[in-house]
C-alpha positions as CSV (number, residue, x, y, z in Angstrom):
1,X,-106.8,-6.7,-96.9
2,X,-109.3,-4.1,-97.8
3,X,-110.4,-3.4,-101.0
4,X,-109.9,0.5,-100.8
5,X,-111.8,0.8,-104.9
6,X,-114.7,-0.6,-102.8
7,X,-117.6,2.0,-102.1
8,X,-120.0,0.4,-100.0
9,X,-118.5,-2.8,-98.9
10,X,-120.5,-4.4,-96.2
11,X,-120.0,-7.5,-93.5
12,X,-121.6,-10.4,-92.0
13,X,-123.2,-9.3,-88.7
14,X,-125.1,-10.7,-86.2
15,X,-127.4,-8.3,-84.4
16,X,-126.7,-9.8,-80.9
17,X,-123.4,-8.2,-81.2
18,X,-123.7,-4.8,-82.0
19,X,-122.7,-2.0,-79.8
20,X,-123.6,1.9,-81.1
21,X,-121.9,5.5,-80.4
22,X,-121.3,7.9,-82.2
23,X,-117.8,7.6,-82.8
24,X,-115.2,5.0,-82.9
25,X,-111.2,5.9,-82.3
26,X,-109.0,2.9,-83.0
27,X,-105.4,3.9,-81.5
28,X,-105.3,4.5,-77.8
29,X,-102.1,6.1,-78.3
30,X,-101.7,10.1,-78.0
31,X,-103.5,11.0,-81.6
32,X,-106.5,8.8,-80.5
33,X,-106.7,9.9,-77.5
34,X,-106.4,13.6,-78.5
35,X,-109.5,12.4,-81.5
36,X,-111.6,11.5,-78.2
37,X,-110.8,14.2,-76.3
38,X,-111.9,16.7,-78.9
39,X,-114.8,14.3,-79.7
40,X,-115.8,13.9,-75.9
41,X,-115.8,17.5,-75.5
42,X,-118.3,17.8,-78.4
43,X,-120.6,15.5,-76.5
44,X,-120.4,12.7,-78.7
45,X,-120.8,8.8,-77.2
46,X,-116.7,7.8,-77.8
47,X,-115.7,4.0,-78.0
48,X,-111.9,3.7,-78.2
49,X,-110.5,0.2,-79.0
50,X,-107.1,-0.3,-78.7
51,X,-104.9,-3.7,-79.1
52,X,-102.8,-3.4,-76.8
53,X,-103.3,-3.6,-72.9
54,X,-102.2,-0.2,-72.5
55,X,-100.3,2.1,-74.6
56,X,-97.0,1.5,-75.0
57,X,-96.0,2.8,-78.5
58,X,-94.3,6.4,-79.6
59,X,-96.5,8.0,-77.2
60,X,-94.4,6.7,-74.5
61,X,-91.2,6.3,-75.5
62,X,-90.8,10.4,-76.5
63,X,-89.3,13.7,-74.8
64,X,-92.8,14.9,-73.4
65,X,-91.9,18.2,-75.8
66,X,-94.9,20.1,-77.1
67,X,-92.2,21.9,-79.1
68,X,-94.0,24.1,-81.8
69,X,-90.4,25.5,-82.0
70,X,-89.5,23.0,-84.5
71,X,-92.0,23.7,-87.1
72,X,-91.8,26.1,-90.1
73,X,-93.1,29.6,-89.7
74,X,-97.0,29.7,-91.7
75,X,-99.8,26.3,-91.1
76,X,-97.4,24.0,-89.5
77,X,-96.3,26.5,-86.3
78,X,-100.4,27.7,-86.4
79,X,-101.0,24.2,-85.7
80,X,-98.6,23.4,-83.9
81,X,-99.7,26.8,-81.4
82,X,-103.2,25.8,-81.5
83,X,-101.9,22.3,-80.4
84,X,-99.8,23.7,-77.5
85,X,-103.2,25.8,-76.8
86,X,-105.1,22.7,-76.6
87,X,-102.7,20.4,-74.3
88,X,-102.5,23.5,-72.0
89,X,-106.6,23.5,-71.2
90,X,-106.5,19.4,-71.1
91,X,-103.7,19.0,-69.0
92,X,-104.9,21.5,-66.4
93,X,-108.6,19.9,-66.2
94,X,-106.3,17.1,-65.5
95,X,-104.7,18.4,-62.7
96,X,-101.3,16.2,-63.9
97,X,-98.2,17.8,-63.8
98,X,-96.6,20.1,-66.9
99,X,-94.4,22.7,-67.0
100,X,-94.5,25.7,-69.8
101,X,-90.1,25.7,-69.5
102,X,-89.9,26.9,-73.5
103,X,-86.2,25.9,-75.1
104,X,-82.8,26.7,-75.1
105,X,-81.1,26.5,-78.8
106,X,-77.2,26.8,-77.8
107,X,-74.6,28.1,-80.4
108,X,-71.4,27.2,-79.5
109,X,-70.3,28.4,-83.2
110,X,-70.4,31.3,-84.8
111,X,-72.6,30.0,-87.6
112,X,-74.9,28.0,-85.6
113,X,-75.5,31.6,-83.7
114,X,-75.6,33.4,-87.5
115,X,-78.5,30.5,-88.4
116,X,-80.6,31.4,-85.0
117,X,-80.4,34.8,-85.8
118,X,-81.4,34.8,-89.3
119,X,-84.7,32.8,-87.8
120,X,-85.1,35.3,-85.2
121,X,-85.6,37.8,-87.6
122,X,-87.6,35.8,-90.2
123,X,-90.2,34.9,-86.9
124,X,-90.0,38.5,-85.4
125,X,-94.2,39.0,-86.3
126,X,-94.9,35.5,-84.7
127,X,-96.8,35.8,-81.2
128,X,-94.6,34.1,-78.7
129,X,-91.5,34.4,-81.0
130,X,-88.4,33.4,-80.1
131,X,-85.2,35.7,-79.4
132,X,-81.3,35.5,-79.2
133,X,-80.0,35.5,-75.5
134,X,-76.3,36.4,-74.4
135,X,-74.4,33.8,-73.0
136,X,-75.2,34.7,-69.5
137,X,-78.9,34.8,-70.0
138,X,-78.5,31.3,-71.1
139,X,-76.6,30.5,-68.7
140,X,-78.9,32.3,-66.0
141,X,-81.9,30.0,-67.4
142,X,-80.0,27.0,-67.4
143,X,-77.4,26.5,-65.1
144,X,-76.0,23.4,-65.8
145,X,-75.0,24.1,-69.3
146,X,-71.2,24.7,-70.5
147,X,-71.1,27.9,-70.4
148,X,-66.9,28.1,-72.1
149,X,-67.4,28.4,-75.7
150,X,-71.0,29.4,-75.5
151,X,-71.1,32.4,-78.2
152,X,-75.1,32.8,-77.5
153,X,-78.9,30.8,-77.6
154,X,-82.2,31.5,-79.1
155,X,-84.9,31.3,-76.4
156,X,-88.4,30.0,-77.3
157,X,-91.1,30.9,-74.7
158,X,-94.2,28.5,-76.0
159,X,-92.6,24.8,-75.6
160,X,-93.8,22.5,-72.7
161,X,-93.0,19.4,-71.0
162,X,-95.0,16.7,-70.4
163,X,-94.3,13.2,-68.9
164,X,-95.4,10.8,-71.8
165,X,-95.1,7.9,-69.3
166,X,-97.7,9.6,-67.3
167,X,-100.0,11.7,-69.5
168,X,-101.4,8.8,-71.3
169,X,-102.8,6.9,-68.7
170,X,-103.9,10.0,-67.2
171,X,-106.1,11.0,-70.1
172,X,-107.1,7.8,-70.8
173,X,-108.6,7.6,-66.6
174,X,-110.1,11.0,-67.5
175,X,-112.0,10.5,-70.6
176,X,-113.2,7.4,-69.3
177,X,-114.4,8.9,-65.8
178,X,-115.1,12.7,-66.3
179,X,-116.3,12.4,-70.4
180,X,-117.9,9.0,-70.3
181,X,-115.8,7.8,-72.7
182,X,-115.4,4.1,-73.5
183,X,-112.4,2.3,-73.6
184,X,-111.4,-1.2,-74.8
185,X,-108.1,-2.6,-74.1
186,X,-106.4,-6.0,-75.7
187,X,-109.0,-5.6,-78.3
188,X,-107.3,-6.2,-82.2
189,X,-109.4,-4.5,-85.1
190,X,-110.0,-7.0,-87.8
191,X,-112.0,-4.8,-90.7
192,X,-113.2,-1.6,-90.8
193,X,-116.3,-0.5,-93.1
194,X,-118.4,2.9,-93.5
195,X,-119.4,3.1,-89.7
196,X,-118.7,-0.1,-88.6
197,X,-115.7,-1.4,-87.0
198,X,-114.7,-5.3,-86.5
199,X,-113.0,-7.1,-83.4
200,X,-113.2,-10.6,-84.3
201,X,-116.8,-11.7,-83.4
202,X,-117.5,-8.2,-82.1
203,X,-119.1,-5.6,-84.2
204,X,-119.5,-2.2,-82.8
205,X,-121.3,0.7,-84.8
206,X,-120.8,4.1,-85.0
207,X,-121.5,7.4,-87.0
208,X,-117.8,8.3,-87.8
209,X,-114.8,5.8,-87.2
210,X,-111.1,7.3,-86.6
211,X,-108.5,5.2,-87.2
212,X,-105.2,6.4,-85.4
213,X,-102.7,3.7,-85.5
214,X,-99.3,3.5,-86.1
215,X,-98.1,1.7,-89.5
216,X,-96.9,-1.7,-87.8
217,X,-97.4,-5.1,-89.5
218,X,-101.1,-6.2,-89.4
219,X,-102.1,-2.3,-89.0
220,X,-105.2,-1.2,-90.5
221,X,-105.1,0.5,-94.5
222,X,-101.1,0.2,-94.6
223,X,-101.1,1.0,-98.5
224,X,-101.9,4.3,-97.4
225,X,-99.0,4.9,-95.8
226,X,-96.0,2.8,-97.8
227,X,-97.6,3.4,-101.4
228,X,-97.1,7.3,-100.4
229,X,-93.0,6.3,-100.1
230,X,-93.4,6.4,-96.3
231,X,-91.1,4.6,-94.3
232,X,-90.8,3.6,-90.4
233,X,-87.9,5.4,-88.4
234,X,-86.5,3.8,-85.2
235,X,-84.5,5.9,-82.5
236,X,-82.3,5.0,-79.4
237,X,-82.8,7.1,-76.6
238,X,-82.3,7.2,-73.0
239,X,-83.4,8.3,-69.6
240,X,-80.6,10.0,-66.8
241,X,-80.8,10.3,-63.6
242,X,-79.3,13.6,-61.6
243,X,-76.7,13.0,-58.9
244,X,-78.2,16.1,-57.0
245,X,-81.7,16.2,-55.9
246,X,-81.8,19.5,-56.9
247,X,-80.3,19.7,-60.3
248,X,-82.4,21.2,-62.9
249,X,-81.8,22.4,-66.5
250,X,-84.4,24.7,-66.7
251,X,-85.9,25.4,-70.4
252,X,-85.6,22.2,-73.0
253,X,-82.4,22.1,-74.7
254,X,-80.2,21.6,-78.2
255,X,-77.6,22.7,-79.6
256,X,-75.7,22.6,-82.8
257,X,-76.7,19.5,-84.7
258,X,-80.3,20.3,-83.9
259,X,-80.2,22.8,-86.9
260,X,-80.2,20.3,-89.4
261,X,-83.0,18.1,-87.9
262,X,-86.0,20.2,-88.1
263,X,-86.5,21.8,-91.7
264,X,-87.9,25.4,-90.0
265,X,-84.3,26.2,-90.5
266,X,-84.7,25.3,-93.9
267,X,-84.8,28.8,-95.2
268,X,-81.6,30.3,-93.0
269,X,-79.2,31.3,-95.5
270,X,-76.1,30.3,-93.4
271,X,-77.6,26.7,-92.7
272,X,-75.3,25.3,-95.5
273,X,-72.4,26.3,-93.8
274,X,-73.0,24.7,-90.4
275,X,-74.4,21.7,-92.5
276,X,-71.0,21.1,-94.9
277,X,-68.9,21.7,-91.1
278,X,-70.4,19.5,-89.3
279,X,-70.3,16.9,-92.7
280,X,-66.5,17.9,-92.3
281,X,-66.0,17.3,-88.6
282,X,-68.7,14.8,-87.3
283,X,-69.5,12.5,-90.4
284,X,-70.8,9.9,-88.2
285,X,-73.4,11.9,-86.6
286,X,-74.7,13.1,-89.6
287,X,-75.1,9.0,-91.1
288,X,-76.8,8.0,-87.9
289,X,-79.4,11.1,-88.3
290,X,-78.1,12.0,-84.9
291,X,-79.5,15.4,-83.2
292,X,-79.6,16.4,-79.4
293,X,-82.8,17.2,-77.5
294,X,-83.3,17.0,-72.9
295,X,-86.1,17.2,-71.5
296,X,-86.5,17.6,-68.2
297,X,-89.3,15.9,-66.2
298,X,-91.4,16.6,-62.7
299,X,-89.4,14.0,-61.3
300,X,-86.0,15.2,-62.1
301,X,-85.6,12.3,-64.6
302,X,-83.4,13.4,-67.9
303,X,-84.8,12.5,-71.4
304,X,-82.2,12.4,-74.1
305,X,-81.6,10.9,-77.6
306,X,-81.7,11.0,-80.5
307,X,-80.4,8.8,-83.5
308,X,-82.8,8.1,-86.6
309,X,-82.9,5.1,-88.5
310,X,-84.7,4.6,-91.6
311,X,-86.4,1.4,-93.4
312,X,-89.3,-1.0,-93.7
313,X,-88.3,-3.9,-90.7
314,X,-85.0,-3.2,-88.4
315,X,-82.9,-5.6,-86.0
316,X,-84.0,-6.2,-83.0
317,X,-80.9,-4.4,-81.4
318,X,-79.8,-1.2,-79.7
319,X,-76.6,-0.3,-80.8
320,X,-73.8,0.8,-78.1
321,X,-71.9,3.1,-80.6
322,X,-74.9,5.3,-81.2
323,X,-75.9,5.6,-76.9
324,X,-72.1,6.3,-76.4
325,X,-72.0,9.4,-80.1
326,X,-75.0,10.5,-78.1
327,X,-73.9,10.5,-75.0
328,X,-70.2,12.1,-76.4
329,X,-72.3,15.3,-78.1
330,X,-74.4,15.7,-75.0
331,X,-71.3,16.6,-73.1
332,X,-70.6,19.2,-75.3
333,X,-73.2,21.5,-73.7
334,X,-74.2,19.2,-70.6
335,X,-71.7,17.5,-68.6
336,X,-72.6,14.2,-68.2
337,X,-70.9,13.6,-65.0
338,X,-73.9,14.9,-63.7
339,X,-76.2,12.4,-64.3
340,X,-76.0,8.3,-64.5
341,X,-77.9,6.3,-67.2
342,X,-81.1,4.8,-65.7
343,X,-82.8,3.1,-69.1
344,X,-82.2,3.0,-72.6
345,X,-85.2,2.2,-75.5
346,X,-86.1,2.3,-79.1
347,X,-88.7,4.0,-80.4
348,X,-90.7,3.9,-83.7
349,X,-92.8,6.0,-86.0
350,X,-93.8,6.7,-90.1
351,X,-91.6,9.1,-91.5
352,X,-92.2,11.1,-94.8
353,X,-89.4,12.8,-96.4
354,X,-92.1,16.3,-97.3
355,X,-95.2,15.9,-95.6
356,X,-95.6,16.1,-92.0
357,X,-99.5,14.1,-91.6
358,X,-101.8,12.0,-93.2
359,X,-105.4,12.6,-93.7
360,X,-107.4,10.3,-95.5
361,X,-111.1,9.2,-95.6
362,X,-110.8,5.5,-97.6
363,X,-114.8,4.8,-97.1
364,X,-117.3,7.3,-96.1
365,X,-117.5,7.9,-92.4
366,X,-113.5,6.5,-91.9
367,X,-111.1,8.8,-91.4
368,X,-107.7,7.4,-91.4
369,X,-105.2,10.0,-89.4
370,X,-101.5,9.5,-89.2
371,X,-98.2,11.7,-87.6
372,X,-95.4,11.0,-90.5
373,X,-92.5,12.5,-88.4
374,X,-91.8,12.1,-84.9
375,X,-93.9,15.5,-83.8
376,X,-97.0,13.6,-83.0
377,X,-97.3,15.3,-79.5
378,X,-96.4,18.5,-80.7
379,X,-99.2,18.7,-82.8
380,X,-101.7,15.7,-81.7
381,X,-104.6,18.2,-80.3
382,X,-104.2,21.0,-83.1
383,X,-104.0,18.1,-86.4
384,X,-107.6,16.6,-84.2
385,X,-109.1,19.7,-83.9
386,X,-107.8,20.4,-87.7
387,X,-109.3,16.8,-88.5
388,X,-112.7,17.6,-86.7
389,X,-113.7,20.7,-88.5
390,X,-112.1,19.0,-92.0
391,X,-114.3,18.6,-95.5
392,X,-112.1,15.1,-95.8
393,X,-114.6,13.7,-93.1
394,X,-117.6,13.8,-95.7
């Protein structure tokens, strides 16, 4: 463990084994790779080491959504834009598919339309904000939705989709051929010290090291995470299939229960009563943390989930009930004859109950950087460049 009191701790090395740059990332997953990018571009000599052989973490196993949508109006959503900004110039040097599709909110309620429009009107000055659409405008945009019931939607314009499964490794194949960067796969960080970084008998050197890991057993400076109450969340989701070749739901979508997920609702006076409702009619949904988000991606293929589960260590099992209470919500605004269940996953990442990222520097030269809510490609390229031009570097 390291000694975080310590202020200029130091390690045995032997000179043979020394490798310099002028910065390290540790984390290979999308907030490293977001650190290199930004770093790269800079024109800085980037070594990224990561342990596994590829990534295969949260940055993989997500919706693709840059969704500043879901932040609060003020820092958060500025990031969040500058983020979307920033993911919009990478992924077209690229040349890897995206598509700016925005987001469908759907009210099928009267007080889940009464919520969108009291946002409406609290993000009226924000560029790109969102606005309330009729029923046939939503319906217009995306076809495939319910439209009996369907009192209205709010429609976002600055949410895209990415394929997580692809984006990763194609970023990874650019940095390393077009920006020089290097990478290091299969390789597990053993200590960390003001600009240097250990891998067993390896030592490598830089002028900055950025650790971007997730908070997994064995991962580097853990106190920082569970000493600030921080606690791992694990979802179920899924990935559909479309019957037809040319089925497609247009903008990103959610509906009712999405409300209560994301706390830029927070400050819609009628939010309490969809919340006691829905603590009235769906109970279960509301113990299992259990909100509705598709994506769409290039391929046709259908994202859904998801359900959040909270602790420290979980079992190792995907629980039926929860696919099938996702599945039965879905069909409230998607039919799900549709489509035909392809895969099903867990995924993982630190949740906070208040703050959204972690910025520390625990030796000079180390910044430690951390997503604590599962957002981390919403705002992976605005918290880097908010990282890069931050005083807690020094």
């Amino acid at each position: 463990m390291i000694d975080l009191n310590s202020s200029s701790p130091s390690l045995s090395i032997s000179p043979s084994r020394q490798f310099l740059f002028d910065a390290i990332v540790v984390g290979a997953g999308i907030i490293g790779l977001a650190h290199a990018a930004l770093l790269a571009r800079q024109g800085k000599r980037v070594l990224v080491l990561e342990r596994e052989q590829r990534a295969i973490g949260a940055s993989v196993r997500n919706f693709g959504m840059i969704w500043p949508i879901g932040q609060p109006l003020g820092p958060m959503r500025d990031m969040a834009m500058r983020s979307r900004d920033l993911w919009k110039e990478i992924l077209d040097e690229l040349g890897t598919w995206y598509e700016a599709k925005g987001s469908l909110h759907l009210a099928y309620a009267d007080d889940e339309l009464e919520v969108l429009r009291e946002f409406v009107d609290l993000a009226q000055e924000e560029p790109e904000g969102p606005a309330i659409v009729s029923p046939e405008e939503a319906s217009r945009m995306s076809p495939p939705i319910r439209q009996e019931g369907l009192r209205g939607a709010m429609y976002s314009p600055s949410e895209l989709c990415v394929d997580p499964r692809l984006t990763a490794s194609s970023l990874t194949r650019h940095l390393s051929e077009r920006w020089d960067v290097t990478f290091r796969f299969g390789m597990s960080v053993t200590d960390i010290r003001s600009g240097i970084v250990k891998v067993g008998s390896e030592v490598f050197e830089a002028d900055e090291v950025f650790v971007c890991v997730g908070p997994t057993p064995g991962d580097l400076f853990p106190e920082l995470l569970w000493d600030r109450g921080v606690k791992l969340c694990k979802l179920q989701m899924m990935r559909a299939r479309p019957k037809s070749p040319n089925y497609r739901i247009g903008p990103h979508l959610c509906a009712g229960l999405t409300l209560l997920h994301y706390n830029n609702f927070e400050p819609c006076p009628s939010l309490s009563w969809v919340r006691d409702r829905f603590a009235s009619e769906l109970p279960e949904y509301l113990e299992n943390h259990i909100h509705l988000l598709v994506s769409q991606h290039g391929d046709g293929a259908l994202t859904i989930g998801d359900s959040h589960e909270y602790g420290r260590s979980f079992a190792p099992f995907s629980d039926d009930r929860i696919d099938q209470l996702i599945l039965d919500y879905l069909d409230t605004f998607l039919p799900c004859e549709e489509f035909e269940i392809v895969q099903r996953w867990q995924g993982f990442y630190p949740k906070h109950p208040t703050e959204s990222f972690l910025v520390e520097s625990p030796f000079p030269g180390v910044t430690v950087v951390n997503v604590l809510s599962g957002i981390g490609m919403t705002l992976s390229f605005g918290l880097a460049d908010h990282v890069l031009k931050s005083e807690v570097r020094a």
